[in-house]
N, C-alpha and C positions, 0 to 999 in steps of 0.2 A: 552192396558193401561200399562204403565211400571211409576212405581214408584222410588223414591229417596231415604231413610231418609239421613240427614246430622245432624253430630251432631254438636250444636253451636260451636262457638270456644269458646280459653281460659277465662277466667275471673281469675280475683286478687285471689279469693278462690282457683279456679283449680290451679291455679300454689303455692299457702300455703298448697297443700292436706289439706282444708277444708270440710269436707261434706257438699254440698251442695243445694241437692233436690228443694223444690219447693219455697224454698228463692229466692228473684229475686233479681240475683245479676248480672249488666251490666257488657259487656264485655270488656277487656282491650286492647290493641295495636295490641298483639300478634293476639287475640283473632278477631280481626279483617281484619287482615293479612290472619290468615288462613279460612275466609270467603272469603277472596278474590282468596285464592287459591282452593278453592274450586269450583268456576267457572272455574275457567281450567280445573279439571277432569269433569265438567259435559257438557262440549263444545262438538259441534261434535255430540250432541243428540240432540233431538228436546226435548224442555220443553216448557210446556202450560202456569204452574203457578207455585206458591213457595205458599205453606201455614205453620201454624206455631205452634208451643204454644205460648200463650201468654204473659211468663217470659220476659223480657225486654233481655238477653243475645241470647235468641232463636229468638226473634223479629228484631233484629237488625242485625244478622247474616242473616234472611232471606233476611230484605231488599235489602243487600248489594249483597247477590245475584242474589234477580231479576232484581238488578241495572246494574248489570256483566252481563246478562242472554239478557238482553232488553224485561222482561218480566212483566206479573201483578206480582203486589204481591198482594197475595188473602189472605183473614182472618185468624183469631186464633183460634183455638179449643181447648179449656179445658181439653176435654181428651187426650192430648197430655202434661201436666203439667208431670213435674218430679215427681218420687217416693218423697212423702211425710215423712222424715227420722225423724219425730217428733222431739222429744228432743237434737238427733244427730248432728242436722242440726248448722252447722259453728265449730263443732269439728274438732280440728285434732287428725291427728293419735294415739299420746299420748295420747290425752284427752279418746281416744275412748277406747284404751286398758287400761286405766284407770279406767275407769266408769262404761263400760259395755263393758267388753272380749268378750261377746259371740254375742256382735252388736244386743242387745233386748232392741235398744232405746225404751222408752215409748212414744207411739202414733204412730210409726213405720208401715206403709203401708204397707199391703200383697203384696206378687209378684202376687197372683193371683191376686187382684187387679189393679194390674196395667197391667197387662197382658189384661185383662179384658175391660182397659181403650185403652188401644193399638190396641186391634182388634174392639174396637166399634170405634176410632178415622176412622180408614181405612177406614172399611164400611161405615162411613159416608164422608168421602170425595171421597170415589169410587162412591156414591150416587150422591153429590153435583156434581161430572166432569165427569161424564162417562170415554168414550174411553180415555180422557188427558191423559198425562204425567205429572205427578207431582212433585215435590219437596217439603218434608214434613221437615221442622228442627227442632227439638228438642232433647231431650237429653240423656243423655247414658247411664240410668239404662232402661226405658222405649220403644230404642231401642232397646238395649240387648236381654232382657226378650221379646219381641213381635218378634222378628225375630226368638230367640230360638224358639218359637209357630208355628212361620211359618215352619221353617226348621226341627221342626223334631229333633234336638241336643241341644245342651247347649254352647253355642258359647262364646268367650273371650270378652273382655272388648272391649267398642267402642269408637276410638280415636279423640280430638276434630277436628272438622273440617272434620272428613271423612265422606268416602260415603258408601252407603248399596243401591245397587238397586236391584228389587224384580218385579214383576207384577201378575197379577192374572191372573188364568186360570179357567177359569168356577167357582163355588165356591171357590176354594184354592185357594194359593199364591206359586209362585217358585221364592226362593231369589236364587240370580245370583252372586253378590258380598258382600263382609261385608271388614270393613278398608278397601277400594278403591283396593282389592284383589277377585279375581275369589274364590268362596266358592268351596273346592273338595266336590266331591260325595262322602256320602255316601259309604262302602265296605260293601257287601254281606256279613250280618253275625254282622255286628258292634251294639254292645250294648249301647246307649247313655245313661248316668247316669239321 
């Protein structure tokens, strides 16, 4: 079983650095552009299905996938929604350093939270397709945070449109790539914050 995530592509907010989260904002040209490019790095692998969150910019990046792919496109899952940024949410960066410097929007979702949301998203779609290959899209805090889980480190930010593949092995998971890049091991000795 070897997994995907992708993260959706652009929307009108991504490109205003707006905060985002679990506002459902469709995606824009670009943003559909690099959906399409996103089936060319996943070519050359076998994929079973694309499933999703259910935000309308993760939805529609998928589609266009399994449309590229010649594949299902398989349902939505809720815990797969973006970190909920309460109050934050359609800020920009002024506004943010403005308001709240230390980013303690009110209503503001725990990362354990969504960490939380992320590895129960998995298991239930490692549930729902067994041995498949999947394709999971949705988005870049919820990526981020669930692969740092997996891997063991604290990983950078995750760029729209790219890829993250990972698979399980007996209970765990071993991520392989993050941004559409080979993850290095680990060094003997390394401290992750």
């Amino acid at each position: 079983m070897t997994f995907a995530f992708i993260r959706h592509g652009q929307t009108d907010w991504n490109l205003q650095l707006r905060l985002q989260g679990s506002s459902d904002i469709p995606l824009n040209d670009t943003g559909r552009q690099q959906a399409r490019d996103a089936v060319a790095v996943l070519s050359g692998t076998r994929w079973d299905c694309v499933v999703s969150s259910p935000l309308r910019r993760a939805r529609e990046t998928a589609q266009i996938i399994a449309d590229g792919l010649g594949i299902t496109l398989g349902p939505s899952y809720p815990e797969l929604v973006e970190r909920d940024y309460g109050h934050g949410e359609g800020a920009t960066e002024e506004d943010i350093e403005a308001r709240w410097p230390n980013r303690d929007y009110p209503g503001l979702e725990s990362l354990d939270s969504v960490v939380a949301r992320g590895l129960a998203a998995l298991n239930r779609i490692a549930d729902d397709y067994g041995d498949a290959n999947v394709v999971i899209v949705c988005h870049g805090t919820i990526i981020r945070y669930t692969l740092s889980a997996l891997a063991g480190r604290k990983l950078d930010q995750i760029n729209n449109g790219s890829t993250a593949t990972f698979d399980r092995i007996g209970e765990g998971w071993r991520v392989h790539t993050v941004n559409d890049e080979p993850l290095a091991p680990l060094l003997p000795g390394t401290v992750q914050p």
